[in-house]
C-alpha positions as CSV (number, residue, x, y, z in Angstrom):
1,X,-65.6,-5.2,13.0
2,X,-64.9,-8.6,14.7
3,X,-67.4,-10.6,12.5
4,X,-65.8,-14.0,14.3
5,X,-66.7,-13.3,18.0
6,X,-68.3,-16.1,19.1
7,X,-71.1,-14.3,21.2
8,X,-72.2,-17.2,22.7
9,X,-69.4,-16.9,26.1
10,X,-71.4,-13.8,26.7
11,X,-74.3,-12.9,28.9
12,X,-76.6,-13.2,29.3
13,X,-77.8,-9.9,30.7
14,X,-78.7,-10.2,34.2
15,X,-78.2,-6.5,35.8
16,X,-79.0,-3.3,34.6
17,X,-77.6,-0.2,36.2
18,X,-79.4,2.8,34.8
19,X,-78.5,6.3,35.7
20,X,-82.1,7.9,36.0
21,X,-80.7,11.2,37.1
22,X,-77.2,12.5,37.7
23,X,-78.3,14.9,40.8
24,X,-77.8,13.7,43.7
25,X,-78.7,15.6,47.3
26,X,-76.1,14.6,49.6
27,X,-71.7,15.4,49.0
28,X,-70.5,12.0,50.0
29,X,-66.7,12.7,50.4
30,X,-65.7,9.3,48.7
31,X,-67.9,9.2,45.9
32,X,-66.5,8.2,42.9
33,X,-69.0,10.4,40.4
34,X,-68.3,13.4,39.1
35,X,-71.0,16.1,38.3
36,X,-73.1,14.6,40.8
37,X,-74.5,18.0,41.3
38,X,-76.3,18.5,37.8
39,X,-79.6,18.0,37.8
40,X,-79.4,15.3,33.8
41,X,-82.4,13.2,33.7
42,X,-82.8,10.1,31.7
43,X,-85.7,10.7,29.3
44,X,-88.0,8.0,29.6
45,X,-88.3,8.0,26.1
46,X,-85.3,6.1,25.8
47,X,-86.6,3.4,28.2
48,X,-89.0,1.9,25.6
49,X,-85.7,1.6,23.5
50,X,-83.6,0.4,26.4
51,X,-85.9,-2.9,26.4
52,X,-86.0,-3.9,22.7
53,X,-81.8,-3.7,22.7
54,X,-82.1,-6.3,25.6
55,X,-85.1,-7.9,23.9
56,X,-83.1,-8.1,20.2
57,X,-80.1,-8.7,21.7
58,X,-78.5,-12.8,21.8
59,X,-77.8,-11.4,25.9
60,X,-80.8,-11.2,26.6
61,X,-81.2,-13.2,30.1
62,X,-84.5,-14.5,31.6
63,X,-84.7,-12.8,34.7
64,X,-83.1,-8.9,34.9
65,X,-82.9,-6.6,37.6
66,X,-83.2,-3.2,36.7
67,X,-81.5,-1.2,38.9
68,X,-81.8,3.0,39.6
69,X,-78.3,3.9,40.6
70,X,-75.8,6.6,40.5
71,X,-76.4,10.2,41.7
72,X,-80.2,9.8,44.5
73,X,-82.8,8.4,42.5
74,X,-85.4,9.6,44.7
75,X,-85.1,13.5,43.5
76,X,-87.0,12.7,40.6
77,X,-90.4,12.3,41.7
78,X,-92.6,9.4,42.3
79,X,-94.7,9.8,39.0
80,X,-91.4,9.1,37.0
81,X,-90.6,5.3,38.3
82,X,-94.5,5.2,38.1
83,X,-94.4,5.8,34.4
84,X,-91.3,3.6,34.0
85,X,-92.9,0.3,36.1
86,X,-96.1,1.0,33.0
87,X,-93.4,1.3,30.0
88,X,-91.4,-1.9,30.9
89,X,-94.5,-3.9,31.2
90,X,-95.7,-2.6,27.8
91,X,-93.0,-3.2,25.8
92,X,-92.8,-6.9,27.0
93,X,-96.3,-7.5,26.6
94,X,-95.9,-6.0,22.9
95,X,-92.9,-7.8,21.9
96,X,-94.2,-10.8,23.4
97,X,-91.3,-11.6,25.9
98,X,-93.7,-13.9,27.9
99,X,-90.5,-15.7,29.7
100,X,-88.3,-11.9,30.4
101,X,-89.3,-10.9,34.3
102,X,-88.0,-7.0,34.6
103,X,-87.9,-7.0,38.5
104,X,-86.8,-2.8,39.6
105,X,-84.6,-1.9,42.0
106,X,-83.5,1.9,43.7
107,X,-80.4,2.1,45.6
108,X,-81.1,5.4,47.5
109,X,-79.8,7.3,50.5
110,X,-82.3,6.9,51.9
111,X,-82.7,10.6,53.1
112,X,-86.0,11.5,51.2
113,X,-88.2,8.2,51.6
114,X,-91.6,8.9,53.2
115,X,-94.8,7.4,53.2
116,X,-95.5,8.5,49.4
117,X,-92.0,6.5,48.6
118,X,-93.0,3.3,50.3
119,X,-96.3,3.6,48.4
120,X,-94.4,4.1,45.3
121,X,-91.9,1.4,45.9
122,X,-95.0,-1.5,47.1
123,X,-97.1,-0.9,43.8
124,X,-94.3,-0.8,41.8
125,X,-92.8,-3.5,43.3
126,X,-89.7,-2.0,43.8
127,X,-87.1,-4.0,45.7
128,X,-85.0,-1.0,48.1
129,X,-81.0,-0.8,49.1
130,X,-80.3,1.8,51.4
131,X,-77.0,3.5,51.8
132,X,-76.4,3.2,55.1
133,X,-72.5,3.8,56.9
134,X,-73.5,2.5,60.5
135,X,-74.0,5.0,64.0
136,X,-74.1,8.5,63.0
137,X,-70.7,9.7,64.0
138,X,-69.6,6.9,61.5
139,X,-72.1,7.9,59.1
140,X,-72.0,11.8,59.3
141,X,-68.1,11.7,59.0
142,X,-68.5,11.5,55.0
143,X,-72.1,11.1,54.1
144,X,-73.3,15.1,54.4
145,X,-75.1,17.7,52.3
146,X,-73.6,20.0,50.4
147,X,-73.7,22.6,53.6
148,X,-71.9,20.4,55.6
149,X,-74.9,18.8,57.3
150,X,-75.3,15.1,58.4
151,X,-77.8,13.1,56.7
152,X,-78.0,10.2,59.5
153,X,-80.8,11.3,60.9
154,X,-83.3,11.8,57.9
155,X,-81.6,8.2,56.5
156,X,-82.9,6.7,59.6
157,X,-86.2,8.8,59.2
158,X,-86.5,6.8,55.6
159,X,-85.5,3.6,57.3
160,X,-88.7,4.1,60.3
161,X,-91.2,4.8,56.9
162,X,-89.7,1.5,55.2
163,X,-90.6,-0.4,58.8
164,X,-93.6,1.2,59.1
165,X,-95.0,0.3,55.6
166,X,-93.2,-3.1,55.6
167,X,-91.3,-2.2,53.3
168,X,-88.0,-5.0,52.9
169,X,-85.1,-3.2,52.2
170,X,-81.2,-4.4,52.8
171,X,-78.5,-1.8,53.4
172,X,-75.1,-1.2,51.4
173,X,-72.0,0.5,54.3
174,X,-69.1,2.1,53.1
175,X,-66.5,0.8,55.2
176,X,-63.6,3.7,56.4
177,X,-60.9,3.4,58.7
178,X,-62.7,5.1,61.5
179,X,-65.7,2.3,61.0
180,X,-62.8,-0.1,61.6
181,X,-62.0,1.0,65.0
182,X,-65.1,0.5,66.2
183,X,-67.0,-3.2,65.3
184,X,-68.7,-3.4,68.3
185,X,-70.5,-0.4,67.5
186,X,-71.3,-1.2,64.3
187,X,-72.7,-4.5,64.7
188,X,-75.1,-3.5,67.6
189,X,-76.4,-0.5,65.4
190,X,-77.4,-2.7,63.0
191,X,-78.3,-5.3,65.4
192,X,-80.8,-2.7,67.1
193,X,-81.9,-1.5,64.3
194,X,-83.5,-4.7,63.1
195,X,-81.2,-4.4,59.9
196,X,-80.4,-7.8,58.7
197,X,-78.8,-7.8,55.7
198,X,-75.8,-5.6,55.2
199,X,-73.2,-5.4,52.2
200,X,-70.0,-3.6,53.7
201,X,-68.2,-1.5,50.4
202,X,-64.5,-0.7,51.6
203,X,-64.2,2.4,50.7
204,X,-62.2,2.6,47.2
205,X,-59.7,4.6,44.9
206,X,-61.7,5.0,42.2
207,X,-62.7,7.9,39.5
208,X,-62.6,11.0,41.5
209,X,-62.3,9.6,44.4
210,X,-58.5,9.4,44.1
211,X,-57.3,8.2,47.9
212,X,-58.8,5.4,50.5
213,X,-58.5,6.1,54.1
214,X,-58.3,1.9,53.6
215,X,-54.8,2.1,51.2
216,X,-52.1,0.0,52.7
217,X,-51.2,-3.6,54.1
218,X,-51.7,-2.3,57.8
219,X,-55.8,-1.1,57.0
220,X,-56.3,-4.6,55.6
221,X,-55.3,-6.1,58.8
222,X,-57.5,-4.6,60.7
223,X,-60.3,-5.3,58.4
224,X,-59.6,-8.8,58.6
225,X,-60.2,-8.1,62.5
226,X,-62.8,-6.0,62.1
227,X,-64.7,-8.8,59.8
228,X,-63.7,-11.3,62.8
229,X,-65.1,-9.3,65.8
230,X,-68.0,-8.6,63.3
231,X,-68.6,-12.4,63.5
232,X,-67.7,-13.2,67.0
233,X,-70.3,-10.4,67.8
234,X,-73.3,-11.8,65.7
235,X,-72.6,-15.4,66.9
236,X,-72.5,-14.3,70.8
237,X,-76.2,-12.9,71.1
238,X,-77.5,-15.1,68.5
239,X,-78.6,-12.2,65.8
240,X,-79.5,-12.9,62.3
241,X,-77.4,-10.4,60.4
242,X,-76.8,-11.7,56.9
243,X,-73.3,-10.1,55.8
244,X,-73.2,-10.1,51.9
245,X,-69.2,-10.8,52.0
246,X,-69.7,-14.2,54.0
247,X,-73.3,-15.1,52.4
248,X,-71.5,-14.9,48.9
249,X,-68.5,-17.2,49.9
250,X,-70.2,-19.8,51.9
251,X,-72.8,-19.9,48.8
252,X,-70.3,-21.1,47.2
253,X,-68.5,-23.5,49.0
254,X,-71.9,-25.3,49.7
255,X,-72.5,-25.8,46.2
256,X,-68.9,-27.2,45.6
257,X,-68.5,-24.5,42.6
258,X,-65.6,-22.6,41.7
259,X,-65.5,-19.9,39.4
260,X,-63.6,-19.6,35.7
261,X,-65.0,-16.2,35.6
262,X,-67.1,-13.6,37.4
263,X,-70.4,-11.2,36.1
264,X,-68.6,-8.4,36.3
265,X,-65.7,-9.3,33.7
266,X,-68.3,-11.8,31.4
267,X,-69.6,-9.1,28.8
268,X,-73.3,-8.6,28.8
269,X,-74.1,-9.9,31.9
270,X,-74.3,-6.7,33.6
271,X,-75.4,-3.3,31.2
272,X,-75.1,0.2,32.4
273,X,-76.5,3.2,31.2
274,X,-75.9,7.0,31.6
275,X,-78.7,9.7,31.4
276,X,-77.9,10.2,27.9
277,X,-78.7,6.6,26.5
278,X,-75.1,5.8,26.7
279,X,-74.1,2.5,27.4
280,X,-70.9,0.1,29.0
281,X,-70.9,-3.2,30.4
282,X,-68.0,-5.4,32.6
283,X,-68.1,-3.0,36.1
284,X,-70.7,-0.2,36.3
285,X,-68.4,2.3,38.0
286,X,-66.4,2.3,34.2
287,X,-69.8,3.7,32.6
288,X,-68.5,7.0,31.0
289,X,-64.9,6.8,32.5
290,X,-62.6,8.0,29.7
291,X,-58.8,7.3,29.8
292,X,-55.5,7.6,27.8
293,X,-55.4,3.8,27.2
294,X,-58.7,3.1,26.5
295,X,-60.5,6.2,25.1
296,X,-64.0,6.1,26.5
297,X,-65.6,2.4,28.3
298,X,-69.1,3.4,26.5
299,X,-69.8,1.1,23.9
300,X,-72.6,3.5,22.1
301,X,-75.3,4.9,22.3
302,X,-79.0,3.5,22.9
303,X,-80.2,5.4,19.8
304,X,-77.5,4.5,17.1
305,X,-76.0,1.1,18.3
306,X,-77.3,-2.6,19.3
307,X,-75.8,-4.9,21.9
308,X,-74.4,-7.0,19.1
309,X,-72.6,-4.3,17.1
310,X,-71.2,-3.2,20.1
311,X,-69.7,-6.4,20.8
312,X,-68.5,-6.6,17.7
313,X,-66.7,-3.3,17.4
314,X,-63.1,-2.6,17.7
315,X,-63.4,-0.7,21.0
316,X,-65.0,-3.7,22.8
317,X,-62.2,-5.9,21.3
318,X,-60.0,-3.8,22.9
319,X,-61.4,-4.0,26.0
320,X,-62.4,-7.8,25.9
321,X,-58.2,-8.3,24.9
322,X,-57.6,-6.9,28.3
323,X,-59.8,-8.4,30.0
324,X,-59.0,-12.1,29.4
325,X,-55.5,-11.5,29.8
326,X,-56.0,-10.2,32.8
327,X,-58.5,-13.1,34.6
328,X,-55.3,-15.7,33.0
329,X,-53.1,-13.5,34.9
330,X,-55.0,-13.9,38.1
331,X,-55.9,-17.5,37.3
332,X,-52.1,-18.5,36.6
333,X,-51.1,-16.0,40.1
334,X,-54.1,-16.2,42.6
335,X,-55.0,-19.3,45.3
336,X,-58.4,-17.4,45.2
337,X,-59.0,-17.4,41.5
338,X,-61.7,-20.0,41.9
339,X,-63.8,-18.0,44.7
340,X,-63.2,-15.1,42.7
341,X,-63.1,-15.6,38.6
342,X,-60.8,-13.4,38.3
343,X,-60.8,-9.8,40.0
344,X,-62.9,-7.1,39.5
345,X,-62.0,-4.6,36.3
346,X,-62.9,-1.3,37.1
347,X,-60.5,-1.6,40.8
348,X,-57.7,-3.2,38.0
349,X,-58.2,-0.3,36.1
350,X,-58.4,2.4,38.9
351,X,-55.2,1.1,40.9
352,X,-53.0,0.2,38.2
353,X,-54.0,1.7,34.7
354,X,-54.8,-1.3,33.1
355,X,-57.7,-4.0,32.6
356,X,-54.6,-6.5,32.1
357,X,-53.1,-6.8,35.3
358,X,-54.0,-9.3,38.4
359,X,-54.3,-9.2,42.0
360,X,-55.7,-5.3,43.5
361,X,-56.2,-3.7,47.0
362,X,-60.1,-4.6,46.2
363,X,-59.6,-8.4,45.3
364,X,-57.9,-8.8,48.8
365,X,-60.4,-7.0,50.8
366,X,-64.0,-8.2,48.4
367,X,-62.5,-12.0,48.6
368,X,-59.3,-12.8,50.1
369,X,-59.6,-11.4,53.7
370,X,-63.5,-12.8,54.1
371,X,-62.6,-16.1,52.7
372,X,-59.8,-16.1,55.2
373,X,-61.7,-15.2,58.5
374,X,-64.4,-17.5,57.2
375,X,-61.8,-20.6,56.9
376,X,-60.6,-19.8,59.9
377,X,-64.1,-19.7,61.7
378,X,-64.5,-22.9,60.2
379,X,-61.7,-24.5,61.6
380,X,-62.3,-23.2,65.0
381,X,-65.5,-25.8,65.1
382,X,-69.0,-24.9,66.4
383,X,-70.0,-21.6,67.1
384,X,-70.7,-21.2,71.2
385,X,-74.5,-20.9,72.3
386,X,-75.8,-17.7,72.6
387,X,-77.1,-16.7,75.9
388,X,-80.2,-15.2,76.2
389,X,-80.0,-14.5,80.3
């Protein structure tokens, strides 16, 4: 036990991926979860539990986002978040957490919202990402059911019900080498679809996901001019599309900060939790990822183990050992260290074995390649007016 930690460079807990079921309805073909065809449900019994260790813990944050993630939280049914929205408020109004907002979140495919969802999502005040690769030949390319099916058109069936309920929702694309080849298409399908804020994921080696259709110096090229037509597009006809990559880097470069370290490699800023109560923090993609080095990312288990002990144990010390060398690597290595904090551990860990390593496929195309079409955009001067003849 490392009794001398001092726990105060930690936290405080901000984001909290919970895995409410492991099932999910759709085969993505670069999904990085395993077993995401058993149907494991998180016992809400343990959510009661899950609050008090944030509660109890020194990480506990004011403000946390709860987030539903990892297999489609939407095949459990409405009753279930329903349930959850009433335990959360309980437990803060009996331990007295008067200044702890728990503000929900569902990351879904989107394929099984419906008028009963969006009811679900308003009175729970729910806030909605949808999964979401762009047209449908894009889309349907990798995002099918298990009998081979596309799921573009029930996704955008989920999207109409979000519209027609007023619903706010932003989108999450997996970005593949065939959405690469085709920018113009995917701007102006989000464009007339009235989607205005998009995240784009490159898609990623990582856990059984084991090759990228965007491996190599030549795909991160042509994201680079993907990302620039992207631009060129939106500032043309005048459209508001918020792009997550660019919001996040001109964020900070108006508030003259530079990072000494990022969320996802400060421990206890973001918690994630399996179905069985089983918890990780740094990235939420390590959450029960087992390895040679490392043994197991999970920390404990809801039931046995607080926050604290966890970051007191040997196996976090481990972990934390590797992580710190790592972000000195990057910082002592990387131009970008400071619009970065340091890389990203769970793309260290997937590409090179290691948490203690620097510079990945992912750090160029999550920061370098936007940082470097936004400088350049930048220099270029004022965008052109659009034209609205």
């Amino acid at each position: 036990m490392n009794s001398a930690l001092d726990l105060n460079r930690f936290g405080p807990i901000g984001l909290v991926v919970v895995q409410s079921t492991s099932l999910c309805n759709l085969d993505c073909d670069y999904c990085y979860l395993p077993d995401r065809q058993r149907r494991r449900i998180l016992d809400l019994e343990l959510l009661p539990l899950l609050v008090q260790r944030i509660l109890e813990s020194p990480f506990c944050g004011p403000r946390i986002s709860l987030v539903w993630h990892a297999g489609e939280p939407l095949t459990l049914p409405c009753s279930y978040y329903d349930e959850a929205t009433a335990i959360i408020e309980r437990c803060l109004a009996q331990h007295g957490a008067d200044g702890v907002v728990i503000e929900q979140h569902i990351q879904t495919n989107g394929t099984l919202i419906n008028d009963a969802w969006c009811a679900c999502f308003r009175r729970n005040r729910i806030v909605v990402g949808v999964s979401l690769d762009g047209p449908e030949s894009i889309h349907d390319a990798h995002r099918r059911f298990r009998n081979g099916n596309g799921s573009h058109a029930l996704a955008m069936g989920g999207i109409e019900a979000l519209r027609r309920h007023g619903v706010p929702f932003h989108v999450i694309a997996v970005v593949t080498a065939a959405a690469m080849e085709q920018p113009e298409a995917m701007y102006r399908f989000f464009r007339d679809n009235g989607i205005s804020a998009v995240g784009f994921n490159v898609e990623e080696q990582e856990g059984v996901h084991t090759s990228s259709s965007m491996q190599g110096r030549e795909r991160e090229g042509q994201y680079r001019a993907f990302l620039e037509q992207f631009w060129r597009l939106s500032e043309a006809d005048g459209h508001p599309l918020r792009l997550r990559e660019f919001e996040q880097v001109i964020g900070l470069i108006q508030r003259e900060q530079r990072l000494n370290q990022n969320e996802l490699n400060r421990p206890f800023c973001i918690l994630s939790v399996d179905w069985e109560g089983n918890f990780s923090t740094f990235d939420p993609e390590l959450l029960s990822v087992s390895s040679d080095r490392y043994g197991s990312f999970n920390l404990g288990n809801l039931r046995s183990t607080s926050f604290e002990q966890a970051a007191r144990s040997e196996r976090f010390a481990q972990l934390w050992r590797d992580v710190v060398s790592g972000m000195e690597r990057c910082q002592g290595s990387c131009d970008y260290f400071g619009l970065c904090g340091g890389g990203m551990g769970s793309n260290k860990f997937w590409e090179h074995g290691t948490l203690d390593c620097s510079e990945t496929s992912a750090c160029r195309f999550k920061t370098m390649i936007p940082v470097q079409v936004l400088l350049d955009r930048f220099e270029a001067g004022p965008p052109p007016q659009p034209s609205h003849a």
